[in-house]
One Martini backbone bead per residue (centre of mass of N, CA, C, O) as a GRO file, in nm:
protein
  394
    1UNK     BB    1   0.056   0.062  -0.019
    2UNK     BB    2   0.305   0.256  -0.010
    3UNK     BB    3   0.408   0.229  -0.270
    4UNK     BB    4   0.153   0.319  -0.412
    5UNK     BB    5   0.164   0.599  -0.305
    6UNK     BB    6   0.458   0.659  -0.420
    7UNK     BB    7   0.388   0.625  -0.710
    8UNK     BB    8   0.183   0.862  -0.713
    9UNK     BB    9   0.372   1.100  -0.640
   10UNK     BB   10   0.562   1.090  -0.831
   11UNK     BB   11   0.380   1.153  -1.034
   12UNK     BB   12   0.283   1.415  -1.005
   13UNK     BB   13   0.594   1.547  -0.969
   14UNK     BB   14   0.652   1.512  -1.265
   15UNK     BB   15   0.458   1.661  -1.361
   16UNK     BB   16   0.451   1.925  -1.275
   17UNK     BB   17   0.777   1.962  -1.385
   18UNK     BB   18   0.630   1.994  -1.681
   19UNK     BB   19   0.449   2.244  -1.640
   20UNK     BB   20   0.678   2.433  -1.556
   21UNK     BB   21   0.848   2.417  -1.771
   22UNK     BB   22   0.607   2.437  -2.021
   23UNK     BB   23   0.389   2.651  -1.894
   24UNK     BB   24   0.123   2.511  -1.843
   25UNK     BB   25  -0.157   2.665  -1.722
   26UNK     BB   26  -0.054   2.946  -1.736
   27UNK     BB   27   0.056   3.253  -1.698
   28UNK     BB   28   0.167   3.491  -1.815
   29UNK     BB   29   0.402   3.695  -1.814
   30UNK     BB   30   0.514   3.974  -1.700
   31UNK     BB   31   0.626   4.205  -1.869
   32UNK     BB   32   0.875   4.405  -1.947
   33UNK     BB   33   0.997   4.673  -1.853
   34UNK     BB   34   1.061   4.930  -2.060
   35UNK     BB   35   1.339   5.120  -2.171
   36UNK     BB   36   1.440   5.410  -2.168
   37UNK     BB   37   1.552   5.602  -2.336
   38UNK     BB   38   1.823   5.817  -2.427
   39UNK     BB   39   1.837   6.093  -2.462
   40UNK     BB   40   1.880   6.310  -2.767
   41UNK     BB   41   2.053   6.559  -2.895
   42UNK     BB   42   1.948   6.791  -3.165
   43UNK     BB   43   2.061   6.960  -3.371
   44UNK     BB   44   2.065   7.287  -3.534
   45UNK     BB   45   1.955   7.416  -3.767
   46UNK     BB   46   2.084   7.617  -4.019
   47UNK     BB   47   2.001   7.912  -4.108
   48UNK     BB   48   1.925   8.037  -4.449
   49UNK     BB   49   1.888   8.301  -4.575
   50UNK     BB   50   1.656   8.456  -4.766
   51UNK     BB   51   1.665   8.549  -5.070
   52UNK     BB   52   1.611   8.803  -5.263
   53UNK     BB   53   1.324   8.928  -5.441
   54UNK     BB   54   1.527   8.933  -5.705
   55UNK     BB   55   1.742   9.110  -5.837
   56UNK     BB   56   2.052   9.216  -5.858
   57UNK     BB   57   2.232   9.534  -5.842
   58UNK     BB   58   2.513   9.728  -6.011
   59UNK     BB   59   2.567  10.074  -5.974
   60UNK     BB   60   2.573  10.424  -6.092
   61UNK     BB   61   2.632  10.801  -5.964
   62UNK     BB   62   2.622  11.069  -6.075
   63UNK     BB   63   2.740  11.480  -5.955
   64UNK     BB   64   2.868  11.780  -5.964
   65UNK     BB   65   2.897  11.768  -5.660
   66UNK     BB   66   3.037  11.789  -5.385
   67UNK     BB   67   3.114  11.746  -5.050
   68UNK     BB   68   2.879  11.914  -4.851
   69UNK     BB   69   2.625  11.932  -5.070
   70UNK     BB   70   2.282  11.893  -5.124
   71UNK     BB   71   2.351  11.673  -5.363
   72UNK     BB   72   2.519  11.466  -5.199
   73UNK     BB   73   2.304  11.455  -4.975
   74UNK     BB   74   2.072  11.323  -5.172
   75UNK     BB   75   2.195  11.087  -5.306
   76UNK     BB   76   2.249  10.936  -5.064
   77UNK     BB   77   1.978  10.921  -4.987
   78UNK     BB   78   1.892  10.745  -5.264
   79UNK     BB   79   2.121  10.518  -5.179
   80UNK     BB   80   1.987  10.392  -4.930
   81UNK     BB   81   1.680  10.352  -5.035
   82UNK     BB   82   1.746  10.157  -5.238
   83UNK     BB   83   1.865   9.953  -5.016
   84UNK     BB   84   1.610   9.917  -4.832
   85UNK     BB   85   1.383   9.894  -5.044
   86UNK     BB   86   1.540   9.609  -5.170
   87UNK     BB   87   1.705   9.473  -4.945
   88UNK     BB   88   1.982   9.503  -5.106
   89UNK     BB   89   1.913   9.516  -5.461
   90UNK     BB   90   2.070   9.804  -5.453
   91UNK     BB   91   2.330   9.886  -5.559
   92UNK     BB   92   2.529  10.215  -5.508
   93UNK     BB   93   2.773  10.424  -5.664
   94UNK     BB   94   2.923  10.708  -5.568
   95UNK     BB   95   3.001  10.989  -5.788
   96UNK     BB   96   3.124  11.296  -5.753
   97UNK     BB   97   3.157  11.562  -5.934
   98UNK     BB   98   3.445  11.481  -6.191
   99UNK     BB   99   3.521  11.183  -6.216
  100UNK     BB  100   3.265  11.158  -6.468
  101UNK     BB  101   3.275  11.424  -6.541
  102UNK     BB  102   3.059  11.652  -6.661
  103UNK     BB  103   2.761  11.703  -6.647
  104UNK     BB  104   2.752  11.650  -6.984
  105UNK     BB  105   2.864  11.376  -6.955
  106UNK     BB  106   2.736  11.222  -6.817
  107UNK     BB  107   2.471  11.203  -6.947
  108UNK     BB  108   2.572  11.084  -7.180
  109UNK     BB  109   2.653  10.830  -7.025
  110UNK     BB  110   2.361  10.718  -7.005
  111UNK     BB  111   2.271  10.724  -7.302
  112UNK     BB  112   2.494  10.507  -7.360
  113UNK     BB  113   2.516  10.301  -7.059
  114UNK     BB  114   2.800  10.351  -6.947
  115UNK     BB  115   2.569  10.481  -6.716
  116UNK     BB  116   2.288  10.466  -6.545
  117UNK     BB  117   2.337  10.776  -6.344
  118UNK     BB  118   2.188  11.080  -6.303
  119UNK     BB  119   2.228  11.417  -6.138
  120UNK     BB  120   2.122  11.696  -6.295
  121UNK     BB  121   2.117  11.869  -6.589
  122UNK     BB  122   1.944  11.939  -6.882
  123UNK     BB  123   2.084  11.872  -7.228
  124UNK     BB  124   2.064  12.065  -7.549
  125UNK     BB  125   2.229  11.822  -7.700
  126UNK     BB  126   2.053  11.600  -7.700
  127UNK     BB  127   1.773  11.794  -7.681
  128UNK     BB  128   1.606  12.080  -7.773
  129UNK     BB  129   1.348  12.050  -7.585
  130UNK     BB  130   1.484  12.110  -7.269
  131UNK     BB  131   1.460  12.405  -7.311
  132UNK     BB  132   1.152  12.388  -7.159
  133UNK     BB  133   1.299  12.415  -6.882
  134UNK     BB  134   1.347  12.749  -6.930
  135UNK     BB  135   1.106  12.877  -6.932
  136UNK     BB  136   0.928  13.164  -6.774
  137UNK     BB  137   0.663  13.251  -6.551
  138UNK     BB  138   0.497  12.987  -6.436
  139UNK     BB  139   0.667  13.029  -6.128
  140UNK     BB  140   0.735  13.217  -5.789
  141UNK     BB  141   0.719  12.963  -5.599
  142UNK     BB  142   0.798  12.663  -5.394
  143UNK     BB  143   0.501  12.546  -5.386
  144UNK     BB  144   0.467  12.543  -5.710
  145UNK     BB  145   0.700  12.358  -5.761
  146UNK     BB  146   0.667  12.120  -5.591
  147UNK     BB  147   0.385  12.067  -5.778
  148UNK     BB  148   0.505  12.059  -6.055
  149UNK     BB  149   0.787  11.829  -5.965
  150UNK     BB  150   0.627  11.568  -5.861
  151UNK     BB  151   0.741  11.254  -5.940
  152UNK     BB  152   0.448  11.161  -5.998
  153UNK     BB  153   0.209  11.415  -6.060
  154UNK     BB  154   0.384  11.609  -6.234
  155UNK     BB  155   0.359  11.806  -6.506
  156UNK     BB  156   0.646  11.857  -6.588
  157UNK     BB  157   0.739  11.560  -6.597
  158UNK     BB  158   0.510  11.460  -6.795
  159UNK     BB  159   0.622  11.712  -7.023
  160UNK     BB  160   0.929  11.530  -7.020
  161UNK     BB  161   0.915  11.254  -7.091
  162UNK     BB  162   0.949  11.224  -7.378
  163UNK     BB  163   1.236  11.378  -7.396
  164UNK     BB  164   1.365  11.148  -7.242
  165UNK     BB  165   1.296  10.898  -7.432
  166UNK     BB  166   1.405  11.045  -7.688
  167UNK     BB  167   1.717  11.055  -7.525
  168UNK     BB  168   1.762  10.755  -7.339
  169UNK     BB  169   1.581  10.853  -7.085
  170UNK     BB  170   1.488  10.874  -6.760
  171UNK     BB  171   1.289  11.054  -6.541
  172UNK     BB  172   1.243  11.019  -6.197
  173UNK     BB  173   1.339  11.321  -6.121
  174UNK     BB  174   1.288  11.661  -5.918
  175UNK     BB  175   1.500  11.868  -5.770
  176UNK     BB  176   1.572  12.123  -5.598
  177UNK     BB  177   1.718  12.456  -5.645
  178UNK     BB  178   1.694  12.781  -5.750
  179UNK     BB  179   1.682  13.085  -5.806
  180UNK     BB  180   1.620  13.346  -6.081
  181UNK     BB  181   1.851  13.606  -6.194
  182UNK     BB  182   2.025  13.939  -6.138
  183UNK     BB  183   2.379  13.994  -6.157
  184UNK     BB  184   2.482  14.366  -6.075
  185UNK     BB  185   2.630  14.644  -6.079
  186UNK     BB  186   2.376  14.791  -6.127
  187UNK     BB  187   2.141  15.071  -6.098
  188UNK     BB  188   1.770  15.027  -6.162
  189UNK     BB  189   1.514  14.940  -6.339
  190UNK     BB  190   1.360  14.624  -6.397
  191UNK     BB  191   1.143  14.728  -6.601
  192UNK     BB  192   1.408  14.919  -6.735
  193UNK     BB  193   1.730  14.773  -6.893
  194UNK     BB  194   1.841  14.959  -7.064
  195UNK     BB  195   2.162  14.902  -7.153
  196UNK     BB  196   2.196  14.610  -7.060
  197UNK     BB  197   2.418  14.384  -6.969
  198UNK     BB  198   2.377  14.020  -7.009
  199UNK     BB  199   2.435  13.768  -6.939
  200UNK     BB  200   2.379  13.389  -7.111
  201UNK     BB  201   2.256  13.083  -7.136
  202UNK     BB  202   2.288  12.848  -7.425
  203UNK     BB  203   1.992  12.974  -7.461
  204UNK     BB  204   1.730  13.074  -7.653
  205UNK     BB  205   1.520  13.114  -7.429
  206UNK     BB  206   1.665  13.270  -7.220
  207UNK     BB  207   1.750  13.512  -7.402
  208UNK     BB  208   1.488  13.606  -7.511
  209UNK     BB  209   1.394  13.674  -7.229
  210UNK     BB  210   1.560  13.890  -7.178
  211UNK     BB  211   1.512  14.073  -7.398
  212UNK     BB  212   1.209  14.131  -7.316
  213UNK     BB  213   1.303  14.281  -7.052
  214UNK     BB  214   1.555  14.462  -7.228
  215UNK     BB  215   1.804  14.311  -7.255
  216UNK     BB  216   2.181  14.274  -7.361
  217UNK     BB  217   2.284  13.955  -7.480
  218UNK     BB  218   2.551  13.751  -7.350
  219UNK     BB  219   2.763  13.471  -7.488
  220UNK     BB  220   2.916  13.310  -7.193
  221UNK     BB  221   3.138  13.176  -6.979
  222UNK     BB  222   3.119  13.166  -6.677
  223UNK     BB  223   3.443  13.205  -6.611
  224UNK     BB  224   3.372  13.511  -6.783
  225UNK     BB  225   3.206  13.723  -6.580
  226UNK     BB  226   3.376  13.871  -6.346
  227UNK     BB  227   3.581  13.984  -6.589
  228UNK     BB  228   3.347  14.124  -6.768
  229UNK     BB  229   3.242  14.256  -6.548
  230UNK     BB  230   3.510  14.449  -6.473
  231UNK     BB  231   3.598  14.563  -6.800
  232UNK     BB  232   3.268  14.596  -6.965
  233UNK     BB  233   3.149  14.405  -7.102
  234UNK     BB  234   2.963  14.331  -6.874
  235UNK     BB  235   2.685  14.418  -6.600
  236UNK     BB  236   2.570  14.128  -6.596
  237UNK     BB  237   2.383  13.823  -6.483
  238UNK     BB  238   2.200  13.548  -6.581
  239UNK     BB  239   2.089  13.309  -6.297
  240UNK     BB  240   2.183  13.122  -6.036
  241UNK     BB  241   2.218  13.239  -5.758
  242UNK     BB  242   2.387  13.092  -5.527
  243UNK     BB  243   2.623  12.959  -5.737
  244UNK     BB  244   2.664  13.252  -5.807
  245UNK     BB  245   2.789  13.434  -5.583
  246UNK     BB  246   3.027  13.229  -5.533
  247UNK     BB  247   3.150  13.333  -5.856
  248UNK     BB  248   3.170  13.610  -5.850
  249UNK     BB  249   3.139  13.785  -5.568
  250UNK     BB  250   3.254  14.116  -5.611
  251UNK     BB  251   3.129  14.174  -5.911
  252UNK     BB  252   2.846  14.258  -5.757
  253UNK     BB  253   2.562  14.483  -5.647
  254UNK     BB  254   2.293  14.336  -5.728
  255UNK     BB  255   2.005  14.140  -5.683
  256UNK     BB  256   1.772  14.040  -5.894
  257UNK     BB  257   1.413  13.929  -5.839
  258UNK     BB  258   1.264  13.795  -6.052
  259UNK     BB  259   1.177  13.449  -6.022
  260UNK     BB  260   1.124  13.339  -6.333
  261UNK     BB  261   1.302  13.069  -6.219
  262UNK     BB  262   1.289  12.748  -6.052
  263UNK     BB  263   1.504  12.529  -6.042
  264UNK     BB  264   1.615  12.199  -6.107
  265UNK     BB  265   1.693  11.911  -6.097
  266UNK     BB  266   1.790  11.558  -6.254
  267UNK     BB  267   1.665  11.249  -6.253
  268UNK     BB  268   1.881  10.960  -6.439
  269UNK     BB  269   1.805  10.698  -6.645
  270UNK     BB  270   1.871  10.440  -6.855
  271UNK     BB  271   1.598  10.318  -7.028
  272UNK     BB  272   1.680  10.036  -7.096
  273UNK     BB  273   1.706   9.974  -6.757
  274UNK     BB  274   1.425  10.049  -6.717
  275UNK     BB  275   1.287   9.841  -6.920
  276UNK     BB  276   1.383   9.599  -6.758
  277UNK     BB  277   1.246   9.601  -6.514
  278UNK     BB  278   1.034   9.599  -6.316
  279UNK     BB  279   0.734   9.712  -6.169
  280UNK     BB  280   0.876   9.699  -5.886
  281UNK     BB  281   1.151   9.827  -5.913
  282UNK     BB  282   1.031  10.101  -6.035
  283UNK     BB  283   0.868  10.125  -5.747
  284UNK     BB  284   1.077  10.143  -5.619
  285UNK     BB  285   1.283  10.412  -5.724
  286UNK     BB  286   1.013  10.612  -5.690
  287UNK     BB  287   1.026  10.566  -5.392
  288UNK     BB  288   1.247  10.719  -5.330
  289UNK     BB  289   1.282  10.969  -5.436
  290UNK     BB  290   1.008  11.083  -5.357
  291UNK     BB  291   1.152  11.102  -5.016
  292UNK     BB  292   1.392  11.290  -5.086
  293UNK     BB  293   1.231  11.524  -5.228
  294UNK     BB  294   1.102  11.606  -4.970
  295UNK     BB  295   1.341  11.633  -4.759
  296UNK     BB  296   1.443  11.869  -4.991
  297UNK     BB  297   1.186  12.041  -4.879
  298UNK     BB  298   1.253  12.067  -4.597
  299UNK     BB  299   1.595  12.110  -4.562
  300UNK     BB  300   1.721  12.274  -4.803
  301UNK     BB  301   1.544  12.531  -4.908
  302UNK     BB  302   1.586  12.713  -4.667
  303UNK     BB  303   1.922  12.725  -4.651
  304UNK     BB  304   1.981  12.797  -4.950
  305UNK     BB  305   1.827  13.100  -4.881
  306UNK     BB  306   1.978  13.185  -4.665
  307UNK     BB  307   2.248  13.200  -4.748
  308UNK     BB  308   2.239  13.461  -4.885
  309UNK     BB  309   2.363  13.596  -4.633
  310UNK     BB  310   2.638  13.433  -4.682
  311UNK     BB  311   2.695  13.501  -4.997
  312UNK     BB  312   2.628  13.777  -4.955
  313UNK     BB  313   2.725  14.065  -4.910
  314UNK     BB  314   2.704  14.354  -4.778
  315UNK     BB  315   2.644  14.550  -5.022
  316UNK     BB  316   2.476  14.377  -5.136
  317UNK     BB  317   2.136  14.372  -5.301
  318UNK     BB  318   1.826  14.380  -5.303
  319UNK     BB  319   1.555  14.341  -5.577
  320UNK     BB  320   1.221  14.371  -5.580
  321UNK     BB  321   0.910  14.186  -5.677
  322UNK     BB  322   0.640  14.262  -5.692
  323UNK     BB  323   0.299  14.178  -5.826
  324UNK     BB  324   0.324  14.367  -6.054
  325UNK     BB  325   0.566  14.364  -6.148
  326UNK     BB  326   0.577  14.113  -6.231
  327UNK     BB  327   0.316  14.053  -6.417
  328UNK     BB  328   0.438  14.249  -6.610
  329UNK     BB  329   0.693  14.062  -6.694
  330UNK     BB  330   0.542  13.812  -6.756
  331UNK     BB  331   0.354  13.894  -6.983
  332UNK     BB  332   0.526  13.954  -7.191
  333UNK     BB  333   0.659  13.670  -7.185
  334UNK     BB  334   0.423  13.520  -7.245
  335UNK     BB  335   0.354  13.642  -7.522
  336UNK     BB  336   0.674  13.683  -7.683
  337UNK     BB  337   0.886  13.452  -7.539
  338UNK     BB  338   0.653  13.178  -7.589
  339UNK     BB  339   0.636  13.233  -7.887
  340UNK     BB  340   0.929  13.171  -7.963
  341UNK     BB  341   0.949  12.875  -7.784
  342UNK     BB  342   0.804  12.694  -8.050
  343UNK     BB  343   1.043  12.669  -8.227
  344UNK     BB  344   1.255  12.502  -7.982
  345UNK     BB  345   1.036  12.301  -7.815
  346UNK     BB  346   0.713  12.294  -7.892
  347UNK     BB  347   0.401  12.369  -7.864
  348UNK     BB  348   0.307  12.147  -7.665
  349UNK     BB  349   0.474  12.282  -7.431
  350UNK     BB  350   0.393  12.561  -7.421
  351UNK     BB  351   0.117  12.495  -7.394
  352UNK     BB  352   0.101  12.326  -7.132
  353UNK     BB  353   0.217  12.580  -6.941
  354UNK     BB  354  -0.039  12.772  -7.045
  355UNK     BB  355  -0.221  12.551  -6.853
  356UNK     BB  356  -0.055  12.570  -6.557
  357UNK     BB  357   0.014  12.851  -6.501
  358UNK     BB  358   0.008  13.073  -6.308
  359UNK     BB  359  -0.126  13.336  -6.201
  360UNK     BB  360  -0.146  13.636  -6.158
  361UNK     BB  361  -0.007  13.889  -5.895
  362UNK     BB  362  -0.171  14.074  -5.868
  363UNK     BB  363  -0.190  14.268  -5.576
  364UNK     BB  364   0.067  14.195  -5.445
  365UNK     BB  365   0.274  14.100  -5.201
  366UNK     BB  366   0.540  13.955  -5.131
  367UNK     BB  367   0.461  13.804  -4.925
  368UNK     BB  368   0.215  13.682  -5.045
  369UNK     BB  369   0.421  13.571  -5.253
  370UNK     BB  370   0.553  13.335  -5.074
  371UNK     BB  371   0.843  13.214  -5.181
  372UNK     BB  372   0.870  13.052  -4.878
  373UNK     BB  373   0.683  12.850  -4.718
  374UNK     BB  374   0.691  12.903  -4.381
  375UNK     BB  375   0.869  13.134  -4.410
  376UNK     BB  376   1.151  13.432  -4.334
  377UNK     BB  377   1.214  13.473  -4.724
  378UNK     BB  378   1.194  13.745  -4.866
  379UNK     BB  379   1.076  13.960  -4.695
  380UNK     BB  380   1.039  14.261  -4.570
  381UNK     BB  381   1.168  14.190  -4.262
  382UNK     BB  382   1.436  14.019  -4.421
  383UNK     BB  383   1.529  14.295  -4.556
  384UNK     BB  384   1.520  14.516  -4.326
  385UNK     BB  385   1.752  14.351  -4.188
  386UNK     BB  386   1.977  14.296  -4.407
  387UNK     BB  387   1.935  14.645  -4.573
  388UNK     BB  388   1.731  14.843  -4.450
  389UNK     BB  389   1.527  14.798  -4.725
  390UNK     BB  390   1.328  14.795  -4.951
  391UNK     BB  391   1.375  14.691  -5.295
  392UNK     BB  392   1.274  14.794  -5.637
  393UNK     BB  393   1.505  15.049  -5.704
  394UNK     BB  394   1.591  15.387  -5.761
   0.00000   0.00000   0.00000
């Protein structure tokens, strides 16, 4: 019996001992906790700036004036605006004074290609239309400039631009420049300078107009002026104010303020590489100058008539024409040498004029025409305070 126990025992345990190794009939074991990986650290990728959105350009920009006067500041001024305003895909090298020629070497180089830009007077060897910018009389003060020659939707603007297309120029803009008048050694009434010698520039236009106005006029390079009122070759010199007080120095006594022209600046691009531009970047361009032209009728205009003072020696006077007195001297000119001016720049620019001329200021007082609006320049207390007296004339 004690066997048959042990053989039935035996028998259990060595089942058991197959169950347990062959895991039958048992629950699975419990998965092993997963081991959480070491974290590692991933580079940060370099980032690698957008390409600027569309052509990037070098190019080059000429003006006559040196460094420290009012347009080597606003080229400037015109060149970081490229920069800023394409993201920097407008880089522009400036050229100032004579480095690429004289004013009208520049210009002939943009119209040839050879250089993109420049910032000058425009050369009427290029095309005689451009004479149409010395027409005078139909504007007496800058706030009439300002409108007239504003970059985007400025009269003049748009009725030089044939003349600048058919030159191979844009025109992009015209900033502010001086008044005409005349620097004369004599002492007269200003609306009848009978037998007054007046130099003036190769312009027949310009000529013309003085002619009508009374004077005798003689065509001399800029260099000879000083010495020709010296010698008495000639009496006076008309032309833009500022930069001539500075060239004739003490050989004039008095500076006639006819006002007749109000001139600016121009600034050209090489017509081929305007219409080569995009939509987008002509309208970066143009919305720089725009800006410039702005910023130049803010800081510059009062400075450079100001300016008068520092440029006029003390003996030097000023001769004002009031309201009547202009009116007077312009209806004959726009009468009489605006219809000769249409032999030479053409009755459309002529006409244009016609059409757009300030009314004559019949009955002002210079102080109402005024000069520079916002200032007190060229007023009758700044003319009291700088000569003791507005002069008229004798």
């Amino acid at each position: 019996m004690v066997k048959k126990w042990i053989g039935i025992i035996t028998a259990v345990a060595v089942v058991l001992a197959l169950v347990v190794a062959l895991g039958i009939g048992c629950a699975a074991p419990a998965p092993a906790t997963p081991t959480t990986p070491a974290k590692t650290t991933t580079p940060a990728k370099t980032t690698t700036p957008a390409a600027p959105a569309g052509p990037s350009y070098a190019w080059k920009i000429t003006q006559p004036y040196p460094e420290g006067t009012y347009l080597y500041d606003a080229v400037e001024d015109f060149v970081a605006q490229l920069d800023k305003l394409s993201d920097g895909r407008m880089k522009v090298e400036h050229y100032p004074g004579t480095l690429l020629g004289d004013y009208s070497v520049q210009q002939e180089s943009v119209v040839k290609g050879d250089l993109e830009m420049c910032w000058t007077w425009p050369n009427t060897r290029i095309h005689p239309k451009w004479d149409g910018k010395t027409v005078g009389f139909f504007i007496y003060n800058w706030g009439q400039q300002r409108e007239a020659f504003d970059p985007k939707t400025g009269w003049v603007i748009k009725m030089m631009e044939n003349v600048a297309n058919e030159s191979d120029l844009h025109l992009i803009g015209v900033g502010p420049g001086s008044a005409t008048g005349v620097q004369s050694k004599n002492l007269y009434d200003p609306l009848n300078p009978v037998g007054q010698k007046v130099r003036v520039q190769p312009s027949a236009v310009f000529e013309k107009r003085m002619q009508v106005i009374g004077y005798n006029t003689v065509v001399m390079p800029m260099s000879e002026v000083a010495s020709g009122m010296a010698t008495g070759i000639i009496d006076g010199a008309a032309g833009c104010a500022h930069a001539e007080f500075i060239t004739y120095g003490d050989a004039f006594n008095y500076w006639y303020a006819y006002l007749d022209r109000i001139s600016g600046v121009w600034n050209f691009m090489n017509l081929d590489l305007w219409n080569s531009l995009s939509a987008e970047d002509q309208g970066i361009v143009t919305n720089a100058m725009s800006g410039v032209v702005e910023r130049m009728y803010e800081n510059h205009t009062a400075a450079i008539i100001s300016d008068f003072n520092d440029d006029l020696l003390p003996f030097q006077k000023i001769i004002s024409l009031d309201g009547n007195m202009w009116s007077t001297v312009a209806e004959k000119c726009r009468q009489e040498s605006w219809v000769a001016a249409e032999a030479w720049v053409g009755k459309d620019i002529v006409d244009t004029i016609r059409a757009n001329a300030v009314p004559l200021p019949w009955g002002l007082t210079i102080d109402e025409m005024n000069f520079l609006p916002g200032t007190d320049i060229l007023t009758e207390r700044w003319l009291i305070e700088r000569q003791g007296e507005v002069m008229y004339g004798p």
